[in-house]
SEVO-215273 format. One record per residue (C-alpha): residue in one letter; chain; x, y, z; residue number from 1. Coordinates in Angstrom, 2 decimals. Layout:
<pts>
   resn   chain         x         y         z   resi
      A       A         X         Y         Z    NUM
...
</pts>
This chain:
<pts>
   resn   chain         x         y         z   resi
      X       A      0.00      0.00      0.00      1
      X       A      1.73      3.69     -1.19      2
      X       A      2.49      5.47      1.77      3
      X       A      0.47      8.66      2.78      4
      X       A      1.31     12.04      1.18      5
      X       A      3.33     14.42      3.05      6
      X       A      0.43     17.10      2.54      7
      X       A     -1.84     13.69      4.96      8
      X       A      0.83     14.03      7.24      9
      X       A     -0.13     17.66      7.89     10
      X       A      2.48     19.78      6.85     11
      X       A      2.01     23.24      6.45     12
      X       A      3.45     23.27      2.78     13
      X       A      0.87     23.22      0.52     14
      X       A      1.26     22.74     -3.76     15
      X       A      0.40     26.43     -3.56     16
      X       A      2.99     27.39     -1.28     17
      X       A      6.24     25.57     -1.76     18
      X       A      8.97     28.01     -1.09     19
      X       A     11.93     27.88      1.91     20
      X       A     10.56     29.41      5.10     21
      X       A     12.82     32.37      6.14     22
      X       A     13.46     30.38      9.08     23
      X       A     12.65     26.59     11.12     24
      X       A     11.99     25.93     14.76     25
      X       A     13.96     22.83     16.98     26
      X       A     14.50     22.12     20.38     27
      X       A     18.45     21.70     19.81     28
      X       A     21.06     23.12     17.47     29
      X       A     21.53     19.59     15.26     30
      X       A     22.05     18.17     12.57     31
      X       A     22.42     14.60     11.08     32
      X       A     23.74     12.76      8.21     33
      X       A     22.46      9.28      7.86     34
      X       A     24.62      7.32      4.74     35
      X       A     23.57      3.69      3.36     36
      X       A     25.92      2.13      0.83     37
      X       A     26.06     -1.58      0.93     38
      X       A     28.20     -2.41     -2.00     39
      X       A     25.97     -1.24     -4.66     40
      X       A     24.99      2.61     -4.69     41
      X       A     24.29      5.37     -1.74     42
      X       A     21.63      7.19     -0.20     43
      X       A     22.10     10.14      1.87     44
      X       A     19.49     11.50      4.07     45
      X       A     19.81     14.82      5.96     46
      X       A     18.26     15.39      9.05     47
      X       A     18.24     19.02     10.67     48
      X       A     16.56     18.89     14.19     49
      X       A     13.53     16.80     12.78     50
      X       A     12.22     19.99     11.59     51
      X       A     13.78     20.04      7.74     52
      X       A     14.85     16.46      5.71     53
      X       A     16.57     16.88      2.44     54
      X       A     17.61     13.56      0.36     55
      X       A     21.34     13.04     -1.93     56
      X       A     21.02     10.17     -4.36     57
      X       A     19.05      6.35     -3.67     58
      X       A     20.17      3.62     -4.88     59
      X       A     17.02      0.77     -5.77     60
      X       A     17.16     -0.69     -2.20     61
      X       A     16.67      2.90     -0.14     62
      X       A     13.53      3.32     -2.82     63
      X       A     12.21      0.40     -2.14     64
      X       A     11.23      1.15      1.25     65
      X       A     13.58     -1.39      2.94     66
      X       A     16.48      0.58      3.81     67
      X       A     17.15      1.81      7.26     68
      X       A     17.10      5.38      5.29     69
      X       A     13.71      5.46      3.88     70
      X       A     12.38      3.57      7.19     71
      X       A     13.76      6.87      9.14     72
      X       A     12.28      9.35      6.09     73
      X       A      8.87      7.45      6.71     74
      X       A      9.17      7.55     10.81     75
      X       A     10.37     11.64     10.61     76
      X       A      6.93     12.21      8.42     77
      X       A      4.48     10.25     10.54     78
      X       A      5.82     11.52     13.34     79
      X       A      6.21     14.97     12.65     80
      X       A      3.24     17.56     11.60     81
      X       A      5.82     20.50     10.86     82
      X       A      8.67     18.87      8.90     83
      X       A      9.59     20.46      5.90     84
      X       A     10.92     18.29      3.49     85
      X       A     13.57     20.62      1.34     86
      X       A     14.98     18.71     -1.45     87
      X       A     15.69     15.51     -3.16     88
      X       A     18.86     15.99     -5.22     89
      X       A     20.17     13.70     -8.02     90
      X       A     24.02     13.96     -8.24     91
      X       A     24.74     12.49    -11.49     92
      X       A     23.11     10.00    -14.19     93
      X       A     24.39      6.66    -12.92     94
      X       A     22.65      3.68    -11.65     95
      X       A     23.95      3.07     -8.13     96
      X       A     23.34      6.76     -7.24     97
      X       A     19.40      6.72     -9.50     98
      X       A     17.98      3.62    -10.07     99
      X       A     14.48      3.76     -7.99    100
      X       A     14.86      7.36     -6.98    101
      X       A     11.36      7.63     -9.92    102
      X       A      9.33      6.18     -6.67    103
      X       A     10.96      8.53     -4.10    104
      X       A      9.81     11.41     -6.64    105
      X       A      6.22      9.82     -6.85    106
      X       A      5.86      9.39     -3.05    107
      X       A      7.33     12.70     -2.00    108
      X       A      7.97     15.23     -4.84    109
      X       A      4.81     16.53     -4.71    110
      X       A      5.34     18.34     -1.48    111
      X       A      9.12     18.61     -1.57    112
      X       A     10.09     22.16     -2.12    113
      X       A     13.64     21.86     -4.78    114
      X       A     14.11     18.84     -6.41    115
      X       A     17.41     19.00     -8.48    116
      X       A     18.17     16.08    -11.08    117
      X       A     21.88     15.64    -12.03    118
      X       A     21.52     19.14    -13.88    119
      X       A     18.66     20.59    -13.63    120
      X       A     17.52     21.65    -17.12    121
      X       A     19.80     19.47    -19.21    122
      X       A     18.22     16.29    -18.31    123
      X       A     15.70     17.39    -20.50    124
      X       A     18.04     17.93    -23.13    125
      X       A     19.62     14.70    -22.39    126
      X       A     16.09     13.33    -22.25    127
      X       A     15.43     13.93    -25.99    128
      X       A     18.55     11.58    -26.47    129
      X       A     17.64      8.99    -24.24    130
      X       A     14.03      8.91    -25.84    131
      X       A     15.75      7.70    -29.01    132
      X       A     17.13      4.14    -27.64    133
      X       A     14.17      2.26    -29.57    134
      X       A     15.54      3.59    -32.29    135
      X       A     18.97      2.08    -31.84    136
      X       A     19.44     -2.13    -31.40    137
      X       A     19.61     -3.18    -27.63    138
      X       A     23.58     -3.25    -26.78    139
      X       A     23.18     -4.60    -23.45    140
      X       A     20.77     -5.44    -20.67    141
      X       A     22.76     -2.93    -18.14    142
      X       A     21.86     -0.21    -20.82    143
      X       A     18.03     -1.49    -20.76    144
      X       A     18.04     -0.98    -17.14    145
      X       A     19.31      2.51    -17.70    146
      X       A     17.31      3.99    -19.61    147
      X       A     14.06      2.13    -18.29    148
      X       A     14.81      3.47    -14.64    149
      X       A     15.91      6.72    -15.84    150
      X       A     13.14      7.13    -17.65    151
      X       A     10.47      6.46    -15.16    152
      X       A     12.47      9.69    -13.52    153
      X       A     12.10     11.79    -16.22    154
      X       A      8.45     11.27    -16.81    155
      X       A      7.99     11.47    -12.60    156
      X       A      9.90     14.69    -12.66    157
      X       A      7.67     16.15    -15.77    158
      X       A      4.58     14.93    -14.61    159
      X       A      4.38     15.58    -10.38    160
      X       A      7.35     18.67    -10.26    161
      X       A      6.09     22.19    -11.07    162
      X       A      8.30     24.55    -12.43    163
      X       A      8.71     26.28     -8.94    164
      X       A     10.47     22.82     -7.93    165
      X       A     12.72     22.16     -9.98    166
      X       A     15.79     23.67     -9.68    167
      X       A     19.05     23.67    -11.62    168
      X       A     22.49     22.76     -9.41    169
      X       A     25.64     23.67    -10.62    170
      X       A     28.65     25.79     -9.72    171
      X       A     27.64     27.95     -7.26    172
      X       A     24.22     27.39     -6.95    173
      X       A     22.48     27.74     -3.67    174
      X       A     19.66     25.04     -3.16    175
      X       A     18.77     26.88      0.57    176
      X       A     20.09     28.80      2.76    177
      X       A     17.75     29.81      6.00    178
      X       A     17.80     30.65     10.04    179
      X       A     17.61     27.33     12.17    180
      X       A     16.51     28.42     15.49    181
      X       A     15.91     26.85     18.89    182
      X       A     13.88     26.40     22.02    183
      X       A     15.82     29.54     23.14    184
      X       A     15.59     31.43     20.46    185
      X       A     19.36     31.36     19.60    186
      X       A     19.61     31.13     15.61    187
      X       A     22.15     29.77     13.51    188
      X       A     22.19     29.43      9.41    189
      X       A     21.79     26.73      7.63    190
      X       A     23.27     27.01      3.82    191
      X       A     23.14     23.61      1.12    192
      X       A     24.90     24.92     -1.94    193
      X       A     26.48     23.12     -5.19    194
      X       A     29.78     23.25     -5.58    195
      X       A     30.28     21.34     -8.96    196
      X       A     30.10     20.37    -11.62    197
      X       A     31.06     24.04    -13.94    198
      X       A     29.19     25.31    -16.49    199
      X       A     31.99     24.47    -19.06    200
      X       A     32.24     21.00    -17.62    201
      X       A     27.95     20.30    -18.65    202
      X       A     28.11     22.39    -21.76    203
      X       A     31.14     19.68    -22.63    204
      X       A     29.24     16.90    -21.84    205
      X       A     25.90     17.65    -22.97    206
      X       A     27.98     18.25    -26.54    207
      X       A     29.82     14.83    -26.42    208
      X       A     26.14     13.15    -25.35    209
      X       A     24.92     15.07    -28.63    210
      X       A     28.12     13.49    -30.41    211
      X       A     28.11      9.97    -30.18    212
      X       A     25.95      6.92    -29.28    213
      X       A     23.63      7.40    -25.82    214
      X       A     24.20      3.99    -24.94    215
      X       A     27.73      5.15    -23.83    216
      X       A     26.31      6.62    -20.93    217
      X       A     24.20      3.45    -19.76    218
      X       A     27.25      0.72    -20.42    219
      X       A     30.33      2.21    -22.14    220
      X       A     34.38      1.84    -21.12    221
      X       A     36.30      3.53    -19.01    222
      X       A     36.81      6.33    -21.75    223
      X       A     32.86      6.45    -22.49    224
      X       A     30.64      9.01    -21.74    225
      X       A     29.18      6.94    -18.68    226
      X       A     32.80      7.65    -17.41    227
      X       A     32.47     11.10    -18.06    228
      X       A     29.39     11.13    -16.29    229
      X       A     31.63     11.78    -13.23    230
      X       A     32.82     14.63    -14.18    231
      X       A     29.46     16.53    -14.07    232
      X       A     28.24     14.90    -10.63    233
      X       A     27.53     17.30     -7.98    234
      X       A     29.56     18.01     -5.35    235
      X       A     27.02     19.58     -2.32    236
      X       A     28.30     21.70      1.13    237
      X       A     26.21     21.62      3.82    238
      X       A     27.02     24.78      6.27    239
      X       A     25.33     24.41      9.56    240
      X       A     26.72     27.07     11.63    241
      X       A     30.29     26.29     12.19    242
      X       A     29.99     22.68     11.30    243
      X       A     30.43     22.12      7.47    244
      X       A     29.42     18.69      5.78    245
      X       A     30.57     18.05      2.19    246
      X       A     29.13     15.17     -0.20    247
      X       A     31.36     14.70     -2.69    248
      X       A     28.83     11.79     -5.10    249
      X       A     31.14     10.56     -7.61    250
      X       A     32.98     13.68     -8.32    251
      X       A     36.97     12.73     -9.92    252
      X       A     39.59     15.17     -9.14    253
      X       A     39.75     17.38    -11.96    254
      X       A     36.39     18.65    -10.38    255
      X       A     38.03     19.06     -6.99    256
      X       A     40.79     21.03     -8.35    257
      X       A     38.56     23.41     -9.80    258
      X       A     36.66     23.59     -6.87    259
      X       A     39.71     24.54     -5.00    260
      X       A     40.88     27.10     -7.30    261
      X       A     37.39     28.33     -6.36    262
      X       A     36.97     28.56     -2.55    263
      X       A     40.12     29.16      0.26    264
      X       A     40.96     26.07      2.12    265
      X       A     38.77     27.86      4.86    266
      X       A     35.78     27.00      2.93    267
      X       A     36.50     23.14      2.18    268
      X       A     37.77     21.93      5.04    269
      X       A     35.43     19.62      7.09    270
      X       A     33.51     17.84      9.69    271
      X       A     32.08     15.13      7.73    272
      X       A     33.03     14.05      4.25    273
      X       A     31.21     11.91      1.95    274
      X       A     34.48     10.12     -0.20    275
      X       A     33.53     11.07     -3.47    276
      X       A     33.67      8.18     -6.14    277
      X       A     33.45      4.79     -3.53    278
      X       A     36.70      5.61     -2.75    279
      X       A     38.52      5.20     -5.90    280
      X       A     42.17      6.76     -6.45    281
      X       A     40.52      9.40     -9.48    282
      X       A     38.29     10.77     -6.48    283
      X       A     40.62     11.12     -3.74    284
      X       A     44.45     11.35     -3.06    285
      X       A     46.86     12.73     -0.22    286
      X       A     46.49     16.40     -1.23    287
      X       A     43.04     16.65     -1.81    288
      X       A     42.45     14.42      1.55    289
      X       A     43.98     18.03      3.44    290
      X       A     42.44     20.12      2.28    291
      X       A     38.48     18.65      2.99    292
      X       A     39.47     17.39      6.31    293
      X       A     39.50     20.39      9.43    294
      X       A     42.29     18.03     11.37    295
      X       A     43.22     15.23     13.08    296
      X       A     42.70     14.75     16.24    297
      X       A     41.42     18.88     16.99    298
      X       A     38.59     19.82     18.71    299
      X       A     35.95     18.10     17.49    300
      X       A     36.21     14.38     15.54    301
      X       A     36.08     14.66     11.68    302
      X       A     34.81     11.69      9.95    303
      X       A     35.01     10.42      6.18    304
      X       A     31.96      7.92      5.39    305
      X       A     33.14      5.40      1.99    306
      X       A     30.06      4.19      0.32    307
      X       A     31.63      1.20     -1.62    308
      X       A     31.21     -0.45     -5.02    309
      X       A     31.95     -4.12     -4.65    310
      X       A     31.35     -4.33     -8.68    311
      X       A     34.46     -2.67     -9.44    312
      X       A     36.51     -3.51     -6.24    313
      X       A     36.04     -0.27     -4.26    314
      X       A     37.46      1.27     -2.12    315
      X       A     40.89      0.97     -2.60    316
      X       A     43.49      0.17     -0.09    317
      X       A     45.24      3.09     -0.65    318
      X       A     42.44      5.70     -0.50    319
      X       A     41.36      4.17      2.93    320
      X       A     45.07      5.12      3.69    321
      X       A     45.04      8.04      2.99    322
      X       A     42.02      8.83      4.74    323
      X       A     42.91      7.59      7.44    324
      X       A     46.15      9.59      7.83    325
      X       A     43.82     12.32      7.81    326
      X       A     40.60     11.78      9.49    327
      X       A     39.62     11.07     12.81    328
      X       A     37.40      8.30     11.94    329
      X       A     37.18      6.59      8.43    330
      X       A     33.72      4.41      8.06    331
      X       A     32.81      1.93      5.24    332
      X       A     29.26      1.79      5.09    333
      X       A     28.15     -1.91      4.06    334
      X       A     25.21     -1.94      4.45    335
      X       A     23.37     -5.03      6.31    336
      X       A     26.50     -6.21      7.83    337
      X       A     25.82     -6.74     11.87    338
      X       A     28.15     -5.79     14.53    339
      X       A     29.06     -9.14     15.47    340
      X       A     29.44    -10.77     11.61    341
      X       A     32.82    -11.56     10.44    342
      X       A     32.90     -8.83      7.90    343
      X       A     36.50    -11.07      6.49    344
      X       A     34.61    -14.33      6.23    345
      X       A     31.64    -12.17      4.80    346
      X       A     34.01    -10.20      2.30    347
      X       A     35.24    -14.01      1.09    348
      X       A     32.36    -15.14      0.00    349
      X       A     32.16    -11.93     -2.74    350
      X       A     35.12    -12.55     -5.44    351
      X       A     34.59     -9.11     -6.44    352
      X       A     35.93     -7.84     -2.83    353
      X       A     38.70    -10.23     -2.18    354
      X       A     40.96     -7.60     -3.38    355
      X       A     39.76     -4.82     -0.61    356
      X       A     42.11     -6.09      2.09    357
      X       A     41.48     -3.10      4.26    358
      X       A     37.84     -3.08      4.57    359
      X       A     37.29     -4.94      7.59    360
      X       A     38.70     -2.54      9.09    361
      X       A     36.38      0.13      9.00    362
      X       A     33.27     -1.53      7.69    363
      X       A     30.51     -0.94      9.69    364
      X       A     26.35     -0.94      9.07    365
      X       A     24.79      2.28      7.54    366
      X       A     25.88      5.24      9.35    367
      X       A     24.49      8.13     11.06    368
      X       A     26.67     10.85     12.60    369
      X       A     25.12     13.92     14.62    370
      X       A     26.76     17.59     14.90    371
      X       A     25.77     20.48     16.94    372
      X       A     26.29     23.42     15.15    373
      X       A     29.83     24.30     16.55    374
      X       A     31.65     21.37     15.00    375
      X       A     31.25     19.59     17.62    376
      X       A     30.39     15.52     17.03    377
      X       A     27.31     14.39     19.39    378
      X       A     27.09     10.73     18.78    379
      X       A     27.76      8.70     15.70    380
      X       A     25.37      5.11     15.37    381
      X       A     25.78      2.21     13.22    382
      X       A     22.14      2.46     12.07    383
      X       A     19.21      4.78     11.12    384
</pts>
């Protein structure tokens, strides 16, 4: 049975009226990142004093309705009359990060105030591409699945989103930025801005999608444009009071280093980092590990979160090193693994992991880490 809307829940946001409030009411000053991974894609739900939810990317499983992150999405609506939910943001056009995210759209998009896919208004560009595959013989199941789940997106996103909603992320973009204030009236901001991709970066690859064969995005080589697709992912900084969050999605370092030339060191480093790219070596090495992190061992604990990609043998050893040379506390998030499973018997029994000596290390269950809004880390859980 389809969930009740948000608008049955009783939220104050009406279809009429879907713009940011100037400001949100909580008890306390926090805020919390809940991450699900589990080998095959990432969800990231965000969590600011149960008074504002904002989603990053599902994979099938979190749409579904089975993961611990749409369980605590469905518990923060029933149980709250005055939650707003903000966004739903799509960070780039690959499966692990989209496939299902058509059903979170259908459930909640009516309400949600800025939905952002991968680009805002070139999806619909890219759409017109896409809309071609029967066209073109079937090259592979994997680009079936593609462009059947992206689809359902597109037509979710055309048919339920108004044009209020939608909203185009990109370099520099600002999807909210508003007062969070609590039970004693003390205010702090709250500011969710885009970071990546450029402008010159989409107009590139909207040309190369225009220039050669659309399956390339669905099932192409490492030098296809489904490769490229990295390189336009969004890279999203969440600024809540002094505490800064950054979700890198599958962004590869050229994208970093532009960010960088971009914004003072001042303005990366941070609290919480999502490892861009499953913790591959083109999303993450020594230098760029610096700069995002506020310190070792300082006043507060700064934490990177890995979503891994079993398929292509991810993380790597070496990015895990380098993380942890750098961060407080590193965290694999693998999903339904247990506390007391033997994550290296477990990590046997998949061939395409036997290569990730270092996981069992810092594997745990899907994550959630709370911040108060002075950097400082309140409690960190191995489930939502």
């Amino acid at each position: 049975m389809r969930n009740a809307s948000i608008r049955d829940r009783g939220t104050p946001f009406t279809r009429e009226a879907r713009r940011w409030p100037r400001e949100v009411h909580v008890e306390k000053h926090e805020i919390t990142v809940s991450v699900t991974g589990g080998g095959n894609g990432e969800s990231i739900l965000m969590n600011v004093g149960n008074a504002l939810i904002g989603i990053v990317d599902s994979c099938a499983a979190v749409a579904e309705g089975g993961s611990s992150v749409r369980r605590a999405i469905d518990s923060l609506l029933s149980a709250q009359t005055n939650v707003a939910f903000g966004f739903i943001v799509l960070t780039h056009p690959h499966l692990d990060h989209f496939e299902g995210m058509d059903r979170l759209y259908a459930e909640y998009g009516k309400d949600v105030i800025r939905a952002c896919l991968f680009q805002g208004t070139t999806e619909l560009e890219l759409s017109e591409l896409f809309n071609k595959r029967e066209k073109q013989p079937q090259r592979s199941a994997r680009a079936y699945r593609f462009f059947k789940s992206y689809s359902k997106i597109l037509q979710v996103y055309r048919d339920t989103l108004t044009g209020a909603q939608r909203f185009a992320i990109g370099d520099g973009s600002e999807i909210c930025a508003l007062e969070v204030r609590d039970s004693n009236g003390r205010a702090v901001r709250l500011r969710v801005s885009c970071l990546a991709p450029s402008r010159d970066d989409v107009e590139l690859f909207l040309m190369q999608a225009k220039m050669t064969n659309c399956y390339d995005i669905a099932s192409g080589g490492r030098q296809s444009l489904r490769q490229r697709c990295n390189g336009v992912s969004a890279v999203l900084r969440i600024e809540f009071g002094e505490t800064r969050i950054m979700l890198g999605g599958d962004a590869e370092l050229d994208s970093w280093r532009q960010i960088q030339s971009k914004n003072g060191p001042d303005e990366l480093a941070s609290d919480v980092l999502k490892v861009s790219h499953h913790g591959s070596r083109t999303g993450m090495d020594a230098a760029l590990a610096a700069v995002l992190s506020k310190g070792k061992r300082g006043r507060s604990e700064t934490v990177a979160v890995v979503t891994p990609s079993f398929l292509h043998g991810l993380p790597h050893d070496e990015t895990l090193a380098v993380l942890d040379e750098h961060f407080d506390r590193v965290i694999v998030s693998v999903g339904q693994a247990q506390e007391t499973m033997d994550v290296g018997s477990w990590v046997g029994k998949l061939p395409q992991v036997r290569g990730i000596s270092a996981i069992q290390k810092y594997a745990t269950n899907a994550v959630s880490l709370t911040y108060d809004a002075t950097g400082h880390c309140l409690d960190i859980t191995r489930d939502v």
